[in-house]
C-alpha positions in Angstrom: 0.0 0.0 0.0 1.2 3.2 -0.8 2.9 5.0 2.7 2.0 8.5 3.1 3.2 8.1 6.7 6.6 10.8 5.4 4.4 13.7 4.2 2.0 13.2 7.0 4.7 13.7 9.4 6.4 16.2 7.5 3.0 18.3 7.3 2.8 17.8 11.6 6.4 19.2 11.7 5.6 22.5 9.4 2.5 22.5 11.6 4.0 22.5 15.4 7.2 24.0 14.2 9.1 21.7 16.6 10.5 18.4 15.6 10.1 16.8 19.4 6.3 18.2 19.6 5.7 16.3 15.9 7.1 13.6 17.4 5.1 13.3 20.7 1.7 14.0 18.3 2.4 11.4 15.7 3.6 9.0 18.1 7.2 7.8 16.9 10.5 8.6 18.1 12.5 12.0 17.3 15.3 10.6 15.5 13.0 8.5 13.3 11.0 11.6 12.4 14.2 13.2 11.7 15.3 10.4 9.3 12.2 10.8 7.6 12.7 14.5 6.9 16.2 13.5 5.8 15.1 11.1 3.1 12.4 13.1 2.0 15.3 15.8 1.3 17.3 13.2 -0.2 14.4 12.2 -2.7 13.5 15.9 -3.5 17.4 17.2 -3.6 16.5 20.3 -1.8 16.4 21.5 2.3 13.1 21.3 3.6 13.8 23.1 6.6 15.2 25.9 8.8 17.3 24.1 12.5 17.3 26.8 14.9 17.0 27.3 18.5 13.7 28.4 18.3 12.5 25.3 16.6 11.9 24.8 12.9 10.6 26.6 9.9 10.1 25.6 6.4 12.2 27.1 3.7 10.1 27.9 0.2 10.5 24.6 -1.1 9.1 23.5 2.1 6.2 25.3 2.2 5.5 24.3 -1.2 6.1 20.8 -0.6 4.0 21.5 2.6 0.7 22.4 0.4 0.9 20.0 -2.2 1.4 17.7 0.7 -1.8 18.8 2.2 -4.1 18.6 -0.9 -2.7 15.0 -1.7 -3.6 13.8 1.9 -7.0 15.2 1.7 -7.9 13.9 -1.6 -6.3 10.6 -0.5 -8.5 10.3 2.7 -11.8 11.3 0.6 -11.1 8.3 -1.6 -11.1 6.1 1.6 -14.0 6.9 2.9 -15.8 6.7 -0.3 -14.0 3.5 -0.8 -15.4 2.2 3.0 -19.1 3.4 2.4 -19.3 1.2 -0.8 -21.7 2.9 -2.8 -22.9 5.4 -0.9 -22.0 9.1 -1.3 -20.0 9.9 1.5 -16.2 11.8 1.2 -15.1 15.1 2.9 -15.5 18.6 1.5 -14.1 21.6 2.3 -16.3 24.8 1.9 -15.0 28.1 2.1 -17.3 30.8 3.2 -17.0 34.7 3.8 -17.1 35.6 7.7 -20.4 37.6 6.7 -22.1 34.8 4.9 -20.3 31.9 7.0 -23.5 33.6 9.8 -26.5 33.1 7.9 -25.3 30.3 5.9 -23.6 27.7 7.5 -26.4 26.0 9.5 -28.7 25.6 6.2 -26.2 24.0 4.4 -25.2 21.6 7.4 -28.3 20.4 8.1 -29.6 20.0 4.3 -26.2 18.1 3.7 -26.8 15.9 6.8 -30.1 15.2 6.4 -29.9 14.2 2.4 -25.9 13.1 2.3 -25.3 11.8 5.7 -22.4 10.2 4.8 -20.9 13.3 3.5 -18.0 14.7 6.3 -18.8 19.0 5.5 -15.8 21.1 6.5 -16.7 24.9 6.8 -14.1 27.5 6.4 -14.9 31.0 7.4 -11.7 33.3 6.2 -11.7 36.7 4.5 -12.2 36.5 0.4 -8.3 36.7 -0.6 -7.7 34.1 1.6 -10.2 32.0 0.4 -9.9 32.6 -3.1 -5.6 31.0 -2.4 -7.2 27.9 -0.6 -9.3 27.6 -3.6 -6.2 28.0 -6.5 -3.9 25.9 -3.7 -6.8 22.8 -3.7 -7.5 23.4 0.0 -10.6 23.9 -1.2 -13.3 22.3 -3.0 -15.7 25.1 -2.9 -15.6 28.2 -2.3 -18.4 31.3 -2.2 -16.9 34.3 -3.1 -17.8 38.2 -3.4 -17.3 39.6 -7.4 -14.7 36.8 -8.8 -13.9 38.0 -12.2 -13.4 34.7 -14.5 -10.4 33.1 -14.0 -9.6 30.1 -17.0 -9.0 27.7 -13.9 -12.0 28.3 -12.0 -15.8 27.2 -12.5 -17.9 29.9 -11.3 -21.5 30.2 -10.8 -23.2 33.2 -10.2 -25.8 33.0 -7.3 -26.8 36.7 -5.8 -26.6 40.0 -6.2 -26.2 41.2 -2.6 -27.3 44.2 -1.0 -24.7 46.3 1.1 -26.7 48.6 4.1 -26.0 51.3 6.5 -25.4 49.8 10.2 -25.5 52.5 12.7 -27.2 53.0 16.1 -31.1 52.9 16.8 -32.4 56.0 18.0 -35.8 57.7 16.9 -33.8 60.1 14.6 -33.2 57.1 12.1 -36.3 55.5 12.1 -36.8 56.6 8.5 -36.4 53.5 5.8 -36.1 55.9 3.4 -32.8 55.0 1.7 -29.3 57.0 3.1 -27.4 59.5 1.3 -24.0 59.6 1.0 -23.8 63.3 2.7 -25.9 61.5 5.7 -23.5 58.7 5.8 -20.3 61.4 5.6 -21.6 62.8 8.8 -21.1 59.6 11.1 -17.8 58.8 12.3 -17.3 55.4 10.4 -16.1 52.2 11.4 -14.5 50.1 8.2 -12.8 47.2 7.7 -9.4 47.2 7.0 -7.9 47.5 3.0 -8.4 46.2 0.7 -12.1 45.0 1.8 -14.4 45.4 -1.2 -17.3 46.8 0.2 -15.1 49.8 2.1 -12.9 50.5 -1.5 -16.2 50.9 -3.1 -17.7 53.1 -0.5 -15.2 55.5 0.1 -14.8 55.6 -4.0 -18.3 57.4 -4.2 -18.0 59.4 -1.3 -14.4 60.9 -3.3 -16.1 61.0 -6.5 -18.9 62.8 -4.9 -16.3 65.1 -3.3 -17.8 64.0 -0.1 -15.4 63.9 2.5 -15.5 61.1 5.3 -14.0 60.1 8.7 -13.0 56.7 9.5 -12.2 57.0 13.0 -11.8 52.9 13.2 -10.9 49.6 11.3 -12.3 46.4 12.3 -12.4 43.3 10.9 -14.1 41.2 13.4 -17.4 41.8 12.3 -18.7 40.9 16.0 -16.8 43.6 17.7 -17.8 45.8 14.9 -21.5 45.2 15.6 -21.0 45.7 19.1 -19.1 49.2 18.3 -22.1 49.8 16.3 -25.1 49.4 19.1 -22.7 51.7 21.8 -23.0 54.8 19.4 -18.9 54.5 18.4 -19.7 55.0 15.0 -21.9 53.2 11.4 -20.6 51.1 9.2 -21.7 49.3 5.9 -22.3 45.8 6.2 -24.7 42.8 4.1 -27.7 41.8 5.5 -25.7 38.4 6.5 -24.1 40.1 9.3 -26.7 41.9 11.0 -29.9 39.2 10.5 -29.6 37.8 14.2 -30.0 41.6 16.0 -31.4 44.0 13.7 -35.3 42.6 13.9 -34.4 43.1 17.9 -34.3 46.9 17.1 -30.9 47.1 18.5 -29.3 48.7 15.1 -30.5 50.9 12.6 -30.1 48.8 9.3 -30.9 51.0 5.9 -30.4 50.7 2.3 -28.0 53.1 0.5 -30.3 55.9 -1.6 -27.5 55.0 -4.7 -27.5 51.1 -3.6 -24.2 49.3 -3.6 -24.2 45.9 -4.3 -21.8 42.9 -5.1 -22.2 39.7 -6.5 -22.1 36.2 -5.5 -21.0 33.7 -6.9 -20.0 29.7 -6.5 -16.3 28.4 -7.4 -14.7 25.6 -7.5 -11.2 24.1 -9.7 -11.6 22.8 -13.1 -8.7 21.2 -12.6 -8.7 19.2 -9.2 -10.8 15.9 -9.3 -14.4 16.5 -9.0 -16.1 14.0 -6.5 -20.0 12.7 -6.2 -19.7 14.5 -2.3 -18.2 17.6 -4.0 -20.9 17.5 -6.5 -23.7 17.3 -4.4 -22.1 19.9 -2.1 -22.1 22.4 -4.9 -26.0 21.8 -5.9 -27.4 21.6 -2.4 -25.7 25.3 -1.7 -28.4 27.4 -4.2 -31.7 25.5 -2.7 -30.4 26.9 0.7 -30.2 30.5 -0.3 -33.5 30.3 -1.8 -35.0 29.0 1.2 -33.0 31.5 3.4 -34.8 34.3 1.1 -38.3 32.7 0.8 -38.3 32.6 4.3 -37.3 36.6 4.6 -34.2 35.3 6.8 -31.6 36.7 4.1 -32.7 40.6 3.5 -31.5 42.3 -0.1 -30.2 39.3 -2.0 -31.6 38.8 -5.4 -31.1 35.1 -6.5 -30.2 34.7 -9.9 -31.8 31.8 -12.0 -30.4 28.7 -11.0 -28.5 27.0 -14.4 -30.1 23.8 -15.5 -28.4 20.5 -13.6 -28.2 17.2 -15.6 -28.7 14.1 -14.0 
């Protein structure tokens, strides 16, 4: 049978940074794990990695053998557990989700994934877009939902939503309006903004200049939590999705308006043309559209506009 054991071990060392604490975890002794490491530089012809007194680090070729590594072992465990169920759909699949939509979405796709595939193992990956978009190219990912992905030629994309971006701030009687906010109204809270190069800010702040509308960003937060939080305690307003407000805005504890000019982005479904495409990957990708129409049927998911859903062959 083919032995993986090397790169497995190898991916724990990159992981702990220690050779002894790789040892302990994978449960063989140190200079065995260093032999290992040894013949695996041997077989490539290049140092793997960075002694020091600190512990160790990988060196480029290391960290590229180190995500290559990663995807192999993945894939490699997908095909045994589709291999043990027989022929029942079953394999693991990584999702990758904005922070924002990782909220709202997460729990409708678990449960309509356990309750149609049980035997499919879902892992959910909440990371800002740029990150997510490199675990996608690097095959750490088999899916991924991302925010205005131009076409790319290795990447199958699917457009899903156009999403609605609104103005957070504080309740008060002041904004009870729901008449949609100007940028001048917006320009005279002190703002609180993720931090560059977040889409939804760069576009923002882009009309406001164009406008000649000056702003103040007196804070940048990406925890969208803590920006929430900043929000309700009068700090400052922000612009976030629906997604990220759906849990406390029908408890009247934020003001949540649409823009007067709205400002959008679109959603959209990716995946790699390139890296093998599984029945657990497949039904991963078709169960995701069914569970934002239900989120907006069911008014849970405010200012998304679902786009019609391609036709799937059998």
């Amino acid at each position: 049978m083919l032995d993986l054991r090397p790169l497995r071990h190898f991916t724990a060392i990159v992981e702990m940074g220690s050779l002894s604490r790789a040892a302990a975890h994978v449960g063989i002794a140190q200079p065995a794990l260093s032999h290992q490491v040894a013949a695996l530089e041997g077989e490539f012809g290049v140092k793997l990695l960075h002694r020091g007194p600190r512990g160790v680090t990988p060196t480029d070729a290391g960290r590229t053998l180190y995500r290559h590594a990663q995807v192999l072992l993945r894939q490699l465990d997908q095909a045994r557990r589709a291999v043990n169920v027989g022929d029942g759909l079953a394999g693991t699949v990584s999702v990758g989700l904005s922070v924002t939509t990782a909220e709202i979405l997460s729990l409708p796709l678990l449960r309509k994934l356990r309750a149609e595939h049980p035997g499919i193992r879902l892992e959910l990956v909440a990371l800002p877009r740029r990150l997510l978009g490199e675990m996608l190219f690097n095959g750490r990912l088999d899916i991924a939902v991302l925010f205005d992905q131009p076409p790319v030629k290795t990447l199958m994309v699917e457009p899903l939503a156009t999403e609605e971006i609104f103005f957070v701030s504080q309740q008060c009687a002041a904004n009870g309006s729901a008449e949609g906010v100007t940028l001048g109204e917006v320009a005279r809270h002190p703002l609180l903004m993720p931090c560059r190069p977040h889409a939804t800010r760069m576009l923002l702040e882009s009309m406001m200049t164009q406008a000649g509308i000056q702003f103040n960003v007196v804070a940048e937060i990406d925890s969208v939590p803590s920006m929430l939080e900043a929000v309700e305690t009068g700090v400052g307003a922000t612009a976030l999705p629906w997604s990220a407000v759906y849990r406390q805005a029908p408890q009247g504890r934020l003001s949540v308006r649409p823009f007067a000019v709205p400002i959008t982005r679109e959603i959209a479904m990716c995946r790699s043309d390139t890296a093998p495409l599984t029945a657990a990957v497949m039904a991963t990708w078709a169960a995701i559209q069914p569970c934002l129409e239900q989120l907006v049927t069911a008014s849970i998911w405010k200012g998304l506009q679902l786009h019609a859903a391609p036709a799937r062959t059998a």
